[in-house]
N, C-alpha and C positions, 0 to 999 in steps of 0.2 A: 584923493578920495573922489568919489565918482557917486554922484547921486544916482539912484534906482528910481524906476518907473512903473506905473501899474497901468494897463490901458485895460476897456472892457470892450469885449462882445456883447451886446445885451439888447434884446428887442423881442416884443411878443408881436407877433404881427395877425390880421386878419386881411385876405385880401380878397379879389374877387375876378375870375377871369371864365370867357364862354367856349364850352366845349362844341365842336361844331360837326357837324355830319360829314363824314366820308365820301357821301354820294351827292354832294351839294344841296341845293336849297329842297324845300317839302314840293312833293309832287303827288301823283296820283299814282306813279310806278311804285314799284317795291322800290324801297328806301334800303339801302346801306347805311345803318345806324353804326357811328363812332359808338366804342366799347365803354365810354364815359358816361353812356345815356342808361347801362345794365347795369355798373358796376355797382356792390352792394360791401353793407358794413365789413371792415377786413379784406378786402380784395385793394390791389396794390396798381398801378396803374404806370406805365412808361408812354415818352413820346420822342421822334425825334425832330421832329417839323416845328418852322417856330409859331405851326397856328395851330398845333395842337390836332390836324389832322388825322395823324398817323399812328392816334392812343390807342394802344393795346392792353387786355390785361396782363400780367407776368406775376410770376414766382414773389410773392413780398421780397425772400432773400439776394433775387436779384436787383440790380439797378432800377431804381424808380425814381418819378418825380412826384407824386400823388398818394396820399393811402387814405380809403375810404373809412371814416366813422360813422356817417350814415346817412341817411337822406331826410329832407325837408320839403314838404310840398304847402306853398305856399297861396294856393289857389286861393283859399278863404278873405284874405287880402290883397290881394289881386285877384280880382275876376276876371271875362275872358276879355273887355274893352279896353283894362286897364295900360296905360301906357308904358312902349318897354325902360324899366329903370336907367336911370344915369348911373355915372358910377360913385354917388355919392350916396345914391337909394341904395345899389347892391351893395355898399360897406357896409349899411345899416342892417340890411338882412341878411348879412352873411354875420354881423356880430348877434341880430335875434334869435338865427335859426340855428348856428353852425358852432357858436365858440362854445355853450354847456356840452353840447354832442361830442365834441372832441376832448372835456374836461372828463366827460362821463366813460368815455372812452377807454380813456387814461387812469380810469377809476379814481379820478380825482389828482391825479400825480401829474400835471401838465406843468413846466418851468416856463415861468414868464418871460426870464431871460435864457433860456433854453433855444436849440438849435432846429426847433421846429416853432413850425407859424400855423395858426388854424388857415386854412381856407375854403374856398367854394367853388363847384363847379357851374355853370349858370346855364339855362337854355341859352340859344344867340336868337336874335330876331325874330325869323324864319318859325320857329317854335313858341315863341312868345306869342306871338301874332296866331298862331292855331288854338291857343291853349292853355300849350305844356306850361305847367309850375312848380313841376320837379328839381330841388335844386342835391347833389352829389356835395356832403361838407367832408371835410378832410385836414389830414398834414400834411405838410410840407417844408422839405428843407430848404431854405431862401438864403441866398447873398445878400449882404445889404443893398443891391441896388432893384430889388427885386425878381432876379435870377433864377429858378428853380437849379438847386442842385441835385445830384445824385444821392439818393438815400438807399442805407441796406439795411435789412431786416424789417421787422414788425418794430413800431413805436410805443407797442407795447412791451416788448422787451429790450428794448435800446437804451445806453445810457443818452442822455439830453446836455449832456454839457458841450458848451459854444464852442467848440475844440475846430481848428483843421490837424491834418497829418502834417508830420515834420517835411518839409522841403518844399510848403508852399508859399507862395509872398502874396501878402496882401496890399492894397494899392492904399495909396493918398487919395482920400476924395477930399471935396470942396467942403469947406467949412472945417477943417482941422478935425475929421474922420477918417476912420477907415473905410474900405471898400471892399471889393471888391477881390476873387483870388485873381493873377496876373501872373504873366510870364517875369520870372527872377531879371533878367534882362533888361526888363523897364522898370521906369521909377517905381519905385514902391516905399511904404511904410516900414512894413517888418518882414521877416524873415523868421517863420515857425521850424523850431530846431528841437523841438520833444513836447513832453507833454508831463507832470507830475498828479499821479494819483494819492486824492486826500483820502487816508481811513476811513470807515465807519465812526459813530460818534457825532457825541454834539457837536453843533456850530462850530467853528473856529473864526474868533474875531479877525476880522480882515490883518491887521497889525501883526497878529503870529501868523497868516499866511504867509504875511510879506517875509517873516523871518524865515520862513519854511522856504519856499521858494526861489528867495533870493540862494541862500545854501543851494538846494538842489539844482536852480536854474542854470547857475556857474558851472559846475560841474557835467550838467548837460553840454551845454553851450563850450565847454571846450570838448570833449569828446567831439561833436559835432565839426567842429573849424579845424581839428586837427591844434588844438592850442594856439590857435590864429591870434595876434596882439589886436584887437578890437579898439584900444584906445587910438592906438595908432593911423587904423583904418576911421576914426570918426567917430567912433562905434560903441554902443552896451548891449548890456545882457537885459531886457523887461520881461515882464510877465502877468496873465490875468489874477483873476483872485475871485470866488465865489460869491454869491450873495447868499445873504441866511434863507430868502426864498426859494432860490436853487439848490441850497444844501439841504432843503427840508424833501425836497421829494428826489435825490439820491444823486444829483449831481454835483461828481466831486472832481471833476478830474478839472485842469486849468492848463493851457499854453505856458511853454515859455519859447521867447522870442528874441529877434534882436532886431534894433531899431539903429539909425541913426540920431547921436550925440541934438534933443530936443534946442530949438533956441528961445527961452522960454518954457513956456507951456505948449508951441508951438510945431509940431511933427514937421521932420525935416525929410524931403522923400532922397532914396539911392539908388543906385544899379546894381546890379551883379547878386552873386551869391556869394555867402563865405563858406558854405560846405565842404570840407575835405573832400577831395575830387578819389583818393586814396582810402577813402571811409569806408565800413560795412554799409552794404546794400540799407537804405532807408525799408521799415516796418512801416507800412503804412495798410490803412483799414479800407481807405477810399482811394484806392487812386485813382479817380475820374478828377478828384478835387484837387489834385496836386500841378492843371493846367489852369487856364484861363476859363472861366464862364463863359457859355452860349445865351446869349441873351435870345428873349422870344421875340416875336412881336410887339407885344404890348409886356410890358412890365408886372409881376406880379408880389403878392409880399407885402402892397400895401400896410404900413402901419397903423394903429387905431386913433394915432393922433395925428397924421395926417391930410391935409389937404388933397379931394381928390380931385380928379381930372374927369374930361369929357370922354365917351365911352366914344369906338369907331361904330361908325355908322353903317358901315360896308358887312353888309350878308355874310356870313361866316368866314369871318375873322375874330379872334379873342376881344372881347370886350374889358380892357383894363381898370383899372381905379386911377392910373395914371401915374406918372414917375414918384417912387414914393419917398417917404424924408429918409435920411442917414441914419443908421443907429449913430448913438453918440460911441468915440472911443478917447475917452478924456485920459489924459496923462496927469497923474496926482502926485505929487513931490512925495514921496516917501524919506524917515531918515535916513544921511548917506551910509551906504555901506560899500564897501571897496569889491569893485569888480574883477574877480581872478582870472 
């Protein structure tokens, strides 16, 4: 018999990073204003540069890292003398101004442990110093390390569950969490091999997920390996499981995964894949997410509980909150049940 595993995605985050001008610092010429500084509630926003340069708006249904809920101008509290915030003042007013906006947004249907994080967009210095107190609040789909991922659709029509597509691995971070997505290649935690959607309907106590899932994840998880011996290789089948807060505003769908044989309570990181090489083509929704993360500049994603860090001081560059904490991804002894 082979014990099962339940690990969690789960973090609501609030962060806070500065959009910056196109045409460099404020001058007396015509300015080339970054598209960050117009965009307005519902408009959707990409970037590829890792200082946020190169923000365009685009199609919400395409790739994006940004979607706007609305703006905040915070002049009233900030006058025009007032000093530009650290990134512990812009947590605070990114949590004043930006996280009801984004709730209201959502018409009240925001998952706290859901795959979007409120954030903000912030003048950078240069604008601080003239003025501006316009701040752009929004969603965002974030890595645990603060990462901006690829988001598609409107967030108002998206389901919110912590999900990636099958065939991505996620990393071992420090403190017996997970991380980040990574190349299959390198050490990593789990290996995401499907996905099981929960019905409509009440709640499901976690305890019948775990019987749900465990069934269904099996049967994933060999289809997937080509019936690969997993004990053999070190190996289980795990899986997430919803929270009643998540299941209240329609997030049902949950991972399942495979991990390396825990020592302990303790995540044991591996290599490789075990995918059938022979398999049907991978369905996947995202597949920007199914490589490794492009980190920015400065980190974004910030969590609310959080310790932040010191903002860059340097003229139009993103002003971070600073490397943010890990979501927790705890491994909980469930009773054994035999892995097929």
């Amino acid at each position: 018999m082979i014990g099962a595993f339940v690990g969690a995605f789960a973090l609501l985050m609030v962060s806070a990073f500065t959009s910056v001008l196109a045409g460099g610092p404020l001058s007396t010429k015509r300015e080339l204003v970054n598209a960050a500084y117009q965009a307005v509630a519902g408009e959707c926003l990409n970037w590829e540069k890792t200082d946020l340069s190169d923000a365009q708006k685009v199609d919400c249904a395409a790739a994006h890292k940004f979607e706007v809920t609305g703006t905040a101008d915070i002049a009233a509290a900030y006058p025009k003398e007032a000093p530009y915030p650290n990134a512990e003042a812009w947590a605070k007013i990114a949590q004043e101004n930006c996280a009801q906006a984004s709730i209201t947004y959502l018409a009240g249907k925001l998952d706290p442990k859901g795959k979007y994080g409120v954030s903000t967009l912030n003048p950078d210095e240069g604008r601080w110093s003239s003025g501006y107190r316009q701040l752009r609040c929004g969603l965002q789909v974030t890595a645990p390390s603060g990462a901006a991922l690829p988001s598609y659709g409107s967030a108002k029509t998206q389901d919110q569950s912590n999900v990636y597509d099958p065939g991505v691995c996620v990393a071992l971070a420090e403190n017996n969490t997970v991380g980040d997505p990574i190349e299959c290649a390198k050490p990593h935690a789990f290996e995401i091999v499907g996905e099981v959607q929960h019905p409509e309907g009440p709640f499901v106590a976690p305890e019948q997920q775990d019987a749900i899932m465990s069934e269904k994840c099996a049967v994933i998880a060999a289809e997937y390996t080509g019936g690969a011996d997993l004990k053999a290789k070190g190996l289980l089948v795990t899986w997430d499981t919803r929270a009643e807060e998540s299941w209240a505003v329609g997030s049902r769908r949950a991972n399942c995964k495979i991990g390396a044989v825990p020592q302990g309570e303790k995540l044991v990181a591996w290599e490789g894949s075990v995918r059938n090489p022979n398999g049907a083509p991978l369905t996947t929704s995202n597949p920007p997410q199914t490589t490794s993360v492009k980190q920015q500049e400065e980190p974004t994603g910030a969590p609310l509980h959080s310790q932040s860090g010191q903002p860059s001081s340097e003229s139009g560059k993103p002003s971070g909150s600073g490397t943010p904490d890990q979501p927790s991804s705890r491994l909980l002894p469930i009773p054994s049940t035999e892995n097929r």
